[in-house]
N, C-alpha and C positions, 0 to 999 in steps of 0.2 A: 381174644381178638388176634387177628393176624394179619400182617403189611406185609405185601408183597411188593419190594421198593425195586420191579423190574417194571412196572406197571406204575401210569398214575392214578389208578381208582385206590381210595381210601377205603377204609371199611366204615361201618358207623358202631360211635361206641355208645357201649351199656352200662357201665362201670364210671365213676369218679374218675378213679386211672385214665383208665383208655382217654374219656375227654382229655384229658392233662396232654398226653400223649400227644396225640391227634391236635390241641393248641401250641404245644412246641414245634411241633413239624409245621403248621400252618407261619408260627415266626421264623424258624428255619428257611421255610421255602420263600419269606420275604424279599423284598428289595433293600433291608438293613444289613448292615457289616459285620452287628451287633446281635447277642444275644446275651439275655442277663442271665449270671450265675448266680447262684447262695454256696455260701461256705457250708460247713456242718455245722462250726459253732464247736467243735470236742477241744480244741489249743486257743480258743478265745471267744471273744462276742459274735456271733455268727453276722454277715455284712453280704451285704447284695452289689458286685460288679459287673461292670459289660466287657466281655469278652469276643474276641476278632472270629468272627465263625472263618477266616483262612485259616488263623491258627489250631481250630477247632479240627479242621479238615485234616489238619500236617497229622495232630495228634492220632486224628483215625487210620491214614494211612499207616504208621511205624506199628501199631498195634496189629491190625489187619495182617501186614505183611511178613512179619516175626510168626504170628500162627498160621502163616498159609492161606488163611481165609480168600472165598473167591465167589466172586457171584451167586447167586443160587443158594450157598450155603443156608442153614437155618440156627439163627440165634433166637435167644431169650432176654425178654427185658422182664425184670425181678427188682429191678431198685426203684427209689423213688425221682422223677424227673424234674425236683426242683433241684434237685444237686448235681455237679458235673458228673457223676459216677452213673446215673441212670440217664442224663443228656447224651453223654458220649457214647452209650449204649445205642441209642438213637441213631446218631452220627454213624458210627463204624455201618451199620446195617445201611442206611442211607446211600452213605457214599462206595460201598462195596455194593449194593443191589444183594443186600443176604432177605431172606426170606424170616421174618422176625416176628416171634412167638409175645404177645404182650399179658404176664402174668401180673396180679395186685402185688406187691410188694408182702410180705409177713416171713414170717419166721420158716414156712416150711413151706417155701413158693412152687414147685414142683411135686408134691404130694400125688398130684391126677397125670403125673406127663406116662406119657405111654406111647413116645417115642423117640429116637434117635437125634438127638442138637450137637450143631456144628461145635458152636460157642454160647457161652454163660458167662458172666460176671454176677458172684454174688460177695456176701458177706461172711464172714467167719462163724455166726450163728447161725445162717443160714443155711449154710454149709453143714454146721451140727444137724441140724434137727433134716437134712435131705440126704445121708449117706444111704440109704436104702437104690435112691435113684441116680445117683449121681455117676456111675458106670451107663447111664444112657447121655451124656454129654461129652463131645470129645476131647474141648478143650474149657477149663474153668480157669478164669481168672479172681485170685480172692482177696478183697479190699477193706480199707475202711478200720480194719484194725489189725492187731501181728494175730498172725495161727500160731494157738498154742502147739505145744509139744503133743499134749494128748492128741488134739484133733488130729496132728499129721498122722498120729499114729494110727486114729482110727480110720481113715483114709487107706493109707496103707492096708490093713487088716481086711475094709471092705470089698478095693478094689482087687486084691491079691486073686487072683484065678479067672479074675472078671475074660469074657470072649471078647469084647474091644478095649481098646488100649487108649484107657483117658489120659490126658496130661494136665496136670494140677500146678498151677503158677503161683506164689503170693504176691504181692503187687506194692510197690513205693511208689508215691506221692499223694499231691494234694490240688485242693482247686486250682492256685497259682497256675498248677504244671497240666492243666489241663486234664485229670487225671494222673495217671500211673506212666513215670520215665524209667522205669527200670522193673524187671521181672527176675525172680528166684524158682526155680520149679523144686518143688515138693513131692511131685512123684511121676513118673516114676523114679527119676534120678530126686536125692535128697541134698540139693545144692546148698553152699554155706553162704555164699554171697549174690550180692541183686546184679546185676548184669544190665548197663543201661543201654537204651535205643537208640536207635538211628547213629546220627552226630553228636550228640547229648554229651557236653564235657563235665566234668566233676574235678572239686579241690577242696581243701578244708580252710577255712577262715581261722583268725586268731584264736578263737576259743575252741578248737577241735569239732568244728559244727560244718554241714555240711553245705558246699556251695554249686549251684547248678548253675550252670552257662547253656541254656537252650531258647536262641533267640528267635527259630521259630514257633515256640510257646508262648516266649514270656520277653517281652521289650528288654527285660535290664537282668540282671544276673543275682539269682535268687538266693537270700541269704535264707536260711533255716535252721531251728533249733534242735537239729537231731546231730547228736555225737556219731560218727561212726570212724569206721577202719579203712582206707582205703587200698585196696590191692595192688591196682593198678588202675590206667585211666580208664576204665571199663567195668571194674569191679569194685564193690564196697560192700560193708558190713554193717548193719544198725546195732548201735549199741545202746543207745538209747536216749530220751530228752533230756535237755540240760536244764530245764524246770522242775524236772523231774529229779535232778541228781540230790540224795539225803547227805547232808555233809551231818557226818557225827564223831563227837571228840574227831574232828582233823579227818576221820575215814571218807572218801567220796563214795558214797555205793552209788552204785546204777540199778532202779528198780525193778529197770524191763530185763535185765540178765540174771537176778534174782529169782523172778517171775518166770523164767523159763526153765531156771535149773527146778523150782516146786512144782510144776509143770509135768516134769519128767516123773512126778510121784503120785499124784494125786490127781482127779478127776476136773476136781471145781476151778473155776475161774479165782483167781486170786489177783493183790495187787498188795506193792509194798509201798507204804507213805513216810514220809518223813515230819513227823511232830515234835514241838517246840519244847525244849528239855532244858532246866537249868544247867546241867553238871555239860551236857554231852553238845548243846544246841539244837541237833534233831536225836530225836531216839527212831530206830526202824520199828514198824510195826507192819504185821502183818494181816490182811482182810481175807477172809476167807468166805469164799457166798455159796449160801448154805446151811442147815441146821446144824452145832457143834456136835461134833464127833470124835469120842473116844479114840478111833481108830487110825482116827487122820490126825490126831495129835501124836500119838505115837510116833505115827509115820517120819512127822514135823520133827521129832524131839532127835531123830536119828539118820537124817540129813546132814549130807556132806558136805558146809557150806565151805566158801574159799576161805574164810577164818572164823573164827570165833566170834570177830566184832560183827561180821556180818550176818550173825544170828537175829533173828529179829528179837528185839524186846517184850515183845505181847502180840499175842496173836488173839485176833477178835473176830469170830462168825457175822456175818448178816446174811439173813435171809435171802435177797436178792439187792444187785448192788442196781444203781442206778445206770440207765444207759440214755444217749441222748437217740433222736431216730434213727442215725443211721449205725445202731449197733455199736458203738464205741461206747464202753466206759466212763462216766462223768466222774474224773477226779476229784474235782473238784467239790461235786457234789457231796461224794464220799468225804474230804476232809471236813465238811460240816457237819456229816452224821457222825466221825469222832467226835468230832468234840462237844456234840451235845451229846452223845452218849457219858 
């Protein structure tokens, strides 16, 4: 299906999706202030709020205007539209008039595209399984969870020689924020820090966690449980969740910087947990998803980790880890399959 949002004829849909689609735009094009969000549910109970479609609109501008985007263009919608992340998808095309391509959400949403897009936002698995096509998108923004090290690099590999010249963003935030308040591009430049939009101010709260001031987002000033680094008032670093942090014997490891230093060695998606240890309080362990492998234990065993303590304790295969819909990891989940294993 495709929305030509220069024009007010609709198309008519044939798909689940597309209805979806085509009934948010119908609440959009309302006489309400409001439209309801869903969280994802990957940092806690997933919860249903109404959010200021002004705010909605701010958000699509600073995005739009950061990539250039301009009327006519042609974007892709690929995620699912009960989440901000495929609402806002909506939005930017809407209130830019882009020409907006409506794909089912899955894992390889672009498999049949066979031709040139302005703009995409997908996910990092999605991302995996469409590098084939993804040199036919000019700008990709990628959400929902961190790009590993491999992916960036297969990006790199695929794009390298490509005749147009895509530009690959990773994206910081969450529903609160309306989406994503800050962008890192991944390629063609390999940037280290996220770089926030518009006005958007940034500080760190008492616990080294990251504070947003963006009041045409979000009414009050958003506290959040990501540790990061901050540059300057513009820049910052993810280090990683403080839910997340494995305290052992007195060590603080960070799991997500862990995860990207394994990353740089090995293919599979990994994740380090912190388990309940008499001697140490947490022991690190290490998930690996995937059928065990001789060769990636090797790989594991000779690893240059920042000390010694932060070697993990045991390292334990599964087959495939749990994710919730929109592509994120269920921790969670994962700490139950320890320990009933």
């Amino acid at each position: 299906m495709k929305i030509d949002f220069s024009t007010h004829e609709r198309p008519i849909a044939n798909t689940n999706f597309e209805k979806q689609v085509l009934s948010f735009l119908r609440s959009w094009n309302d006489d309400s202030a409001m439209v309801k969000v869903q969280t994802s549910g990957s940092t806690g109970t997933p919860k249903v709020f109404d959010i200021e479609k002004e705010r909605m609109r701010h958000s699509a501008k600073m995005t739009c205007d950061i990539l250039g985007l301009k009327e006519s263009d042609t974007a892709l919608l690929c995620l699912p539209v009960e989440y901000i992340s495929g609402k806002m998808m909506v939005v930017r095309a809407a209130e830019r008039k882009l020409n907006l391509i409506v794909k089912t959400p899955s894992v390889n949403p672009i498999k049949d595209l066979n031709q040139e897009i302005t703009f995409c936002a997908m996910s990092p698995l999605q991302v995996e399984n469409s590098l084939d096509k993804i040199h036919l998108i000019k700008n990709i923004i990628i959400g929902g969870a961190a790009v590993s090290e491999s992916l960036k690099t297969k990006i790199s590999e695929q794009l390298k020689g490509a005749k147009t010249q895509s530009k690959i963003f990773e994206t910081y935030g969450m529903s609160e924020t309306l989406s994503h308040i800050a962008l890192k591009q991944i390629y063609p430049l390999a940037e280290e820090y996220f770089t926030v939009l518009g006005n958007i101010k940034i500080s760190l709260d008492e616990r080294g966690c990251l504070q947003i001031d963006a009041p045409r987002l979000n009414s009050e000033i958003l506290k959040t449980n990501d540790l990061v680094e901050i540059k300057n008032e513009k820049e910052f670093k993810f280090l990683g969740r403080i839910d997340h942090v494995i305290n052992s014997g007195g060590l603080k490891i960070y799991p997500e910087q862990l995860e990207k230093l394994v990353k740089k060695e090995i293919p599979n998606e990994v994740v380090f947990l912190g388990i309940p240890d008499e001697i140490l309080g947490q022991k690190s362990v290490l998930l690996v998803e995937g059928q065990e492998n001789k060769q990636i234990i090797e790989r594991l065993k000779i690893l240059n980790y920042p000390s010694k303590n932060h070697k993990p304790k045991e390292i334990i295969f599964l087959e495939t880890f749990p994710r919730i819909p929109n592509g994120k990891i269920d921790r969670q989940k994962l700490i139950e399959s320890v320990y009933k294993g």
